[in-house]
C-alpha positions in Angstrom: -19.2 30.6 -1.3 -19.2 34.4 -2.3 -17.8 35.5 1.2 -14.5 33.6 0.2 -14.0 34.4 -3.3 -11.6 37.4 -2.5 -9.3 34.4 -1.4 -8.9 33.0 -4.6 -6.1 34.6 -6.5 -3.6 33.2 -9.3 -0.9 30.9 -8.1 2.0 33.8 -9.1 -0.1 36.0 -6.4 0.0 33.2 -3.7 3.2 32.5 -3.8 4.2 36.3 -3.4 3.9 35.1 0.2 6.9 33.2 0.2 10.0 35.0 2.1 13.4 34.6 1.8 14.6 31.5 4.5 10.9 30.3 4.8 10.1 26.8 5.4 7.6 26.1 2.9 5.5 22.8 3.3 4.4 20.6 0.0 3.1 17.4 1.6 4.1 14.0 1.1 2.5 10.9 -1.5 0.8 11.4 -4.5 -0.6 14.7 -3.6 0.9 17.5 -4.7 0.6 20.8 -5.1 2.3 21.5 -8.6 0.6 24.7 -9.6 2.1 26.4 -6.7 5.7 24.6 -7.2 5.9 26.1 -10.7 4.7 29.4 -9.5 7.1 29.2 -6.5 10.1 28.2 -8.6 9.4 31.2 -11.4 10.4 33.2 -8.1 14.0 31.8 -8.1 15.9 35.2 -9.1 13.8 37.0 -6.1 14.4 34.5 -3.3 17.4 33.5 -1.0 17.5 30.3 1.2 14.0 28.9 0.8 13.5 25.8 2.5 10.7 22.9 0.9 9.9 19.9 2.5 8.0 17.0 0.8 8.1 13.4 1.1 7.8 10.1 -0.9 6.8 12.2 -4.5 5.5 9.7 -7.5 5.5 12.6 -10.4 8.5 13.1 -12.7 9.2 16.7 -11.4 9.2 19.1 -8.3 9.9 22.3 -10.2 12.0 24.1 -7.2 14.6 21.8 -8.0 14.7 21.2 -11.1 15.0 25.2 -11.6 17.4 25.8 -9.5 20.1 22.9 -9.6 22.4 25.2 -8.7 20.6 25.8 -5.3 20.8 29.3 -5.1 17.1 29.8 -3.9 16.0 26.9 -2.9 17.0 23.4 -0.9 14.8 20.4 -0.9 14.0 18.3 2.1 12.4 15.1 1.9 11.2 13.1 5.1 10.8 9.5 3.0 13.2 9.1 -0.1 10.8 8.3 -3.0 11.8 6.8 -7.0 11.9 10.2 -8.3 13.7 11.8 -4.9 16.0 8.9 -5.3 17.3 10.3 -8.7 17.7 14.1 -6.9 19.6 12.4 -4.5 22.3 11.3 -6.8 22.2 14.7 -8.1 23.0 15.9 -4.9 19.3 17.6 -4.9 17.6 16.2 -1.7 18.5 16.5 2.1 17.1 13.6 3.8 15.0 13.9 7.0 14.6 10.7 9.2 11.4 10.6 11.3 9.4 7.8 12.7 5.6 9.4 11.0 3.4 9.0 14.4 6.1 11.4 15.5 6.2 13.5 12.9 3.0 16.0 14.1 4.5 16.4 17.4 7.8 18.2 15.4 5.3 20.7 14.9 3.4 21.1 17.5 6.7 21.3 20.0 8.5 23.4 17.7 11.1 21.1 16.8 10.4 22.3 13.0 9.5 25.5 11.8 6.8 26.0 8.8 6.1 29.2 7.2 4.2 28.7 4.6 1.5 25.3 3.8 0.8 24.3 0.2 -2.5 22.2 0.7 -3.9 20.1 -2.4 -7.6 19.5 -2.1 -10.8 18.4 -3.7 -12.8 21.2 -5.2 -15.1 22.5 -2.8 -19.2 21.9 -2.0 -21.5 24.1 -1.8 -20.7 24.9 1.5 -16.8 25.8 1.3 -15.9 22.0 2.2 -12.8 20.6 0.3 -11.8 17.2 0.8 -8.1 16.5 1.3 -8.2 13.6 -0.7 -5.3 11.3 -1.4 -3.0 13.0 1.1 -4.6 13.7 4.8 -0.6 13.4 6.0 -0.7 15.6 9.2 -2.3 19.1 7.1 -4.6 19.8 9.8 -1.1 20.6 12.6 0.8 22.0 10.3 -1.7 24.5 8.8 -2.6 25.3 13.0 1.1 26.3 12.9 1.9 28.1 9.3 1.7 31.9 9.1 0.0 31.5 5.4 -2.1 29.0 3.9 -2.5 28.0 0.5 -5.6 25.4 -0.9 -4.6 24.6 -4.4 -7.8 23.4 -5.4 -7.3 20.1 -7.9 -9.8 19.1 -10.2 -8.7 15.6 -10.1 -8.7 14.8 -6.5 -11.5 12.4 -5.2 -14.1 13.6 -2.6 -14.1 12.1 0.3 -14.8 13.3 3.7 -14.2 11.0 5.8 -15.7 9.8 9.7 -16.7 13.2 11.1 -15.0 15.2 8.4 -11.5 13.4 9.1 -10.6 14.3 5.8 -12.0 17.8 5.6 -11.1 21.1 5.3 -12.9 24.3 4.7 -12.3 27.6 2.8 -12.0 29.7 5.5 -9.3 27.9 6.7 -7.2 29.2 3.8 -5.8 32.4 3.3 -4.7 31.8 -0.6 -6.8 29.8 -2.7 -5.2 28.9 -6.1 -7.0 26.7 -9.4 -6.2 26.1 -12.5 -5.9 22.9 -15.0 -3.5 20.1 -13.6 -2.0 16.9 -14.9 -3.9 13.6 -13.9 -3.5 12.2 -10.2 0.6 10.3 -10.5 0.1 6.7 -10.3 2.1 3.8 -8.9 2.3 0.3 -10.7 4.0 -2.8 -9.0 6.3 -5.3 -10.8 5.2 -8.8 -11.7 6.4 -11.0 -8.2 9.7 -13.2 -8.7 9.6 -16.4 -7.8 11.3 -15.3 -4.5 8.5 -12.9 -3.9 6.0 -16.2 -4.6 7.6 -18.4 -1.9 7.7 -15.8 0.3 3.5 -14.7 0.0 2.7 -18.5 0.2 3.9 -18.7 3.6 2.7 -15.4 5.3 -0.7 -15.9 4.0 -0.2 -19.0 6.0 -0.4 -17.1 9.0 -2.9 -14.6 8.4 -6.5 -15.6 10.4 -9.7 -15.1 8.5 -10.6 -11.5 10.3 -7.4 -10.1 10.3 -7.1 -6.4 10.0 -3.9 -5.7 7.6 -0.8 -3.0 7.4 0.5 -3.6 4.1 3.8 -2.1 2.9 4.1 -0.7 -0.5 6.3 -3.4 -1.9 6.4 -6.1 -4.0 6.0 -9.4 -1.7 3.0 -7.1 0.6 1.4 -7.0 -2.6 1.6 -10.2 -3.8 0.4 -11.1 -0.5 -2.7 -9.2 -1.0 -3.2 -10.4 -4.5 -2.9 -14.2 -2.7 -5.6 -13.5 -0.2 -7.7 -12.4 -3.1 -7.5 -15.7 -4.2 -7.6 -17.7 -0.9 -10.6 -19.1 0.9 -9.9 -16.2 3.7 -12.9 -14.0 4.8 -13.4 -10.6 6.7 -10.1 -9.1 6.2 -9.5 -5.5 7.3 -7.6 -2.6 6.5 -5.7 0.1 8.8 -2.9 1.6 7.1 -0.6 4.2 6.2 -0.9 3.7 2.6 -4.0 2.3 0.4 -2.8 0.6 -2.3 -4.5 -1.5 -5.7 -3.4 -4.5 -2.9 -6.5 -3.7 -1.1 -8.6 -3.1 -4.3 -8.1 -6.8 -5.5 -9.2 -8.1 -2.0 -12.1 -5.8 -2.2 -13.1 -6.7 -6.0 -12.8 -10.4 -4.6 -15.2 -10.1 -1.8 -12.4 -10.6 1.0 -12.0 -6.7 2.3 -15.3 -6.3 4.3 -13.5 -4.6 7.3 -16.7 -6.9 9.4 -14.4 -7.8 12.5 -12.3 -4.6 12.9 -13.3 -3.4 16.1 -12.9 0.3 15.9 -13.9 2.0 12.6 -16.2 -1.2 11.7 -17.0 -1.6 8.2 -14.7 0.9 7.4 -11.0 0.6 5.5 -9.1 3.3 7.4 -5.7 4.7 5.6 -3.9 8.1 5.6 -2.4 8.2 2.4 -3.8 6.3 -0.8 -1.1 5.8 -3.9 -1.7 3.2 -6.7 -3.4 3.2 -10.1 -6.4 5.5 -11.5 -8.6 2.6 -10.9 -8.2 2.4 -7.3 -8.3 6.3 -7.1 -11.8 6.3 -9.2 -12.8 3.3 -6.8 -12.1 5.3 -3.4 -14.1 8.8 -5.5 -17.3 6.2 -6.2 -17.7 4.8 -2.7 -16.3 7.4 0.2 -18.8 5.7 2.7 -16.2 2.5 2.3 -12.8 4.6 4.2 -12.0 6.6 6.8 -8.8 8.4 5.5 -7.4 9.7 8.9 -4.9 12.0 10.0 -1.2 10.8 11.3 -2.3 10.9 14.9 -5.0 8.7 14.2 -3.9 6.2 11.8 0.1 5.9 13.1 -1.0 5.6 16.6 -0.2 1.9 18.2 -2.4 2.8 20.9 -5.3 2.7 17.9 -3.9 -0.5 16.2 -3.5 -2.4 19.9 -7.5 -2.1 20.0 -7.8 -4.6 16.9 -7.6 -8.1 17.2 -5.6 -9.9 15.0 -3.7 -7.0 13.4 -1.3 -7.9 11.2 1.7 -5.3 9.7 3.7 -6.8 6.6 6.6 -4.8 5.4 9.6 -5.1 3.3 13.5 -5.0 4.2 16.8 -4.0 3.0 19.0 -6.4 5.5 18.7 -8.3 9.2 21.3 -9.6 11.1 21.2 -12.0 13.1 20.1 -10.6 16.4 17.1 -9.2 14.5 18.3 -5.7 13.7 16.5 -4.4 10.7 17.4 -2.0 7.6 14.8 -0.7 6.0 16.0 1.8 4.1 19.6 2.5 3.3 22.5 1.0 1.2 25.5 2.0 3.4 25.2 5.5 4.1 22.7 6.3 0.5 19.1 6.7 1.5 17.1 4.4 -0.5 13.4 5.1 1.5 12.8 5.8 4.7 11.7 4.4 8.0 8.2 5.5 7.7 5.4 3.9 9.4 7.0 0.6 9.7 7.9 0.8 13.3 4.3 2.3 14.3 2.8 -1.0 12.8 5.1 -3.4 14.1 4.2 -1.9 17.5 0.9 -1.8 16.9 0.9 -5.5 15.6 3.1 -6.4 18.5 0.4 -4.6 21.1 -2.5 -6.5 19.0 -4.7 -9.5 20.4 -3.4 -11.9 18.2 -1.4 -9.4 15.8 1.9 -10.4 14.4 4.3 -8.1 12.4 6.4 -9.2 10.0 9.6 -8.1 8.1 9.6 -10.1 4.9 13.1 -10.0 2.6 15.0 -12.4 0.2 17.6 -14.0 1.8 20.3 -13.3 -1.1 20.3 -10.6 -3.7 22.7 -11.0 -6.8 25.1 -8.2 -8.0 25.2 -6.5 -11.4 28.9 -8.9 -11.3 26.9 -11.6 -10.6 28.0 -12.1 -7.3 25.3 -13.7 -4.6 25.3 -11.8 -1.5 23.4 -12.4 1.6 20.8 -10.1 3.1 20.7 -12.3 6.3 24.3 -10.5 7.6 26.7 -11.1 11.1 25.5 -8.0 11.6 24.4 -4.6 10.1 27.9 -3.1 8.2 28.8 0.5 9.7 26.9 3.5 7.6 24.2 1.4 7.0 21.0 2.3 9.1 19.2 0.5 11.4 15.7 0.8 11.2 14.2 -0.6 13.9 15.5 -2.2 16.6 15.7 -5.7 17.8 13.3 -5.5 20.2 10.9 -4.3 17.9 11.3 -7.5 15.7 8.7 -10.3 16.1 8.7 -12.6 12.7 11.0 -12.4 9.6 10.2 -14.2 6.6 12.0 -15.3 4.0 11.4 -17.4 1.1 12.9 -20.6 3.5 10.8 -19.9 6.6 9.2 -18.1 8.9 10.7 -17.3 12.4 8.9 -15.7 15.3 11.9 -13.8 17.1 10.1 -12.1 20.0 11.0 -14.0 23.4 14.6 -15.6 22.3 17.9 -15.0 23.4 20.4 -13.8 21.2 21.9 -17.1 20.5 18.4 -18.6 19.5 17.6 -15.8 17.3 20.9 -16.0 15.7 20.2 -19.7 15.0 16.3 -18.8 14.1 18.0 -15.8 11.7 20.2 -18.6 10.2 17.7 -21.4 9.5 15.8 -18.5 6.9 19.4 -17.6 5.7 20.5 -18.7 1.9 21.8 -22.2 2.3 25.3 -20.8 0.6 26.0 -18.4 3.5 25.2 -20.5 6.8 27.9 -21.8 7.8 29.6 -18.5 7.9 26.9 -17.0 9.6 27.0 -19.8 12.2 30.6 -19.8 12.9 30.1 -16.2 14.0 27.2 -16.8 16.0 28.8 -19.4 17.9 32.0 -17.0 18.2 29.3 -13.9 19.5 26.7 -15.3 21.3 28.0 -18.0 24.2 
């Protein structure tokens, strides 16, 4: 350890290293490094045109921002719209970036995006200059290979866990700042109680989940009220390869169902590249780090990967589907509400899978604050509005009247599969354009 203490320096010293029109990486989850986003953002009379980039941020505040409405020093750029970016963005504050996440280490390793300077959040080290990265592996190991400075913010809070042949490790001479100091406990994430809606629509997915099933879960409400269903079914053996590790996979685990037995690569093992939930779950992944392998993007994201277990299923949320199966996942006309993801590198994964279904679950209706019902189950998706993923990519929808596989119909018998799940109020409508559209 002594051979790396001339490394560790304040966090006002560290971020010294920032330039004027650097791209300056934060990370992405509930990892983040705050001690050098205050220290960064106390440099706002000094700097011109700094570029940050995070993604999907639980805490209340990213200092760079908040210091600088005005935008004279600094732009934030987010690759996954989270709660609190969502308020930024109707300030104007956030410059969304879409990217499909198995892609996104390739932007850096081709070039496509620049970074300059890597703010890494770790666990404090061992005795042997090991940190752990965590909650948040992201992509850190590519974009550190391609930063001219990096920064370990070492966080007291931050669980140790190293992962399947250090998959989740990093190592103080891998650094070229090293900041610590006192932060504010790990941000949490809670989930709503499920409506009634979200009820209807868990009973009959867990339907077709197979004891043995290896699961994707979204960070939503119906994914985890599925979870919380399993718990409490007679299902056995269930898996988990994710993006995200949520308290959905703690109450399967607390119930005896999450024993990751018939996953056929990484055995045993719940495997994840993010984790996000409540303290309990974070203490629960600190007491038994033999139970995960927290992976990189490449290796969690990668279909290839998922297509190699059996019975894989991916369960994700929606914002609309028409009637061919075209999805939006993230985006009220042209407003960024999320982002795309991982949900297409699951639902290929789950379409690649031995028995693996993906699915899309959404309410069929939503009412406005007028009171007005409208239909999520639409002709077709309105202009502005994104489309997620692509029809092809679609293989069952679920809503809180059905189930519908989609993969191998025609356009005509997925409009009529699309209108069976529909809101019974809308689908007549929806089938007098389907038989206008689709002869």
């Amino acid at each position: 350890m002594e051979q790396y203490m001339h490394k560790f320096v304040t966090p006002e010293k560290a971020a010294e290293a920032v330039q004027s029109g650097d791209w300056v990486d934060y990370g992405f989850g509930a990892g983040f490094p705050e001690l050098m986003d205050r220290a960064i953002a106390a440099r706002k009379e000094e700097l011109r045109d700094v570029k940050v980039r995070g993604g999907l941020v639980i805490r209340p505040r990213i200092e760079v921002v908040e210091q600088d409405p005005e935008q004279t020093a600094f732009h934030y750029y987010s690759w996954h719209i989270g709660d609190y970016e969502r308020k930024l963005q109707t300030r104007g504050l956030v410059r969304f970036v879409p990217v499909a996440l198995r892609l996104l280490p390739d932007l850096y390793r081709q070039g496509h995006v620049r970074t300059d300077v890597v703010c890494v959040p770790v666990s404090k080290p061992d005795a042997d200059g090991y940190c752990s990265l965590g909650i948040s592996n992201f992509s850190w190991r590519v974009m550190m290979e391609n930063a001219r400075t990096v920064i370990f913010e070492i966080n007291e809070h931050y669980p140790v866990v190293f992962g399947v042949e250090g998959s989740n490790r990093v190592h103080l001479s891998e650094a070229d700042y090293i900041v610590e100091g006192t932060h504010e406990p790990l941000p949490t994430r809670s989930y709503k109680d499920p409506s009634p809606t979200d009820i209807s629509i868990a009973k009959l997915v867990v339907e077709e989940i197979p004891d043995g099933a290896t699961l994707a879960l979204g960070v939503g409400g119906v994914p985890f009220t599925i979870a919380n269903m399993l718990a409490e079914s007679d299902k056995k053996d269930l898996g988990c390869h994710t993006g995200t590790i949520s308290d959905a996979y703690l109450a399967m685990f607390k119930a005896g169902k999450l024993t990751n037995a018939k996953k056929e690569i990484d055995t045993g093992l719940s495997t994840w590249n993010l984790a996000m939930g409540s303290q309990e779950m974070y203490d629960w992944i600190a007491a038994n780090p033999n139970l995960f392998h927290p992976g990189d993007l490449d290796y969690v994201h990668s279909p290839e990967r998922m297509s190699r277990i059996s019975n894989f299923i991916s369960i994700n949320g929606g914002v609309q589907l028409d009637l061919m199966g075209q999805e939006n996942a993230e985006s009220a006309g042209t407003r960024q509400l999320s982002g795309i993801g991982g949900q297409m590198d699951f639902l290929e994964g789950a379409y690649r899978s031995k028995g693996g279904k993906g699915f899309i679950c959404i309410n069929s209706s939503r009412m406005t604050k007028d009171g007005e019902r409208k239909s999520n189950i639409l002709p077709f998706i309105p202009g502005g509005s994104t489309v997620s993923a692509p029809r092809t990519m679609i293989q069952y929808v679920a809503t809180e009247y059905g189930v519908v596989k989609l993969s191998g119909l025609s356009l005509r018998e997925r409009a009529d599969a699309m209108i069976s799940i529909a809101h019974p109020d809308f689908r007549a409508e929806l089938e007098e354009y389907a038989a206008k559209s689709f002869k």
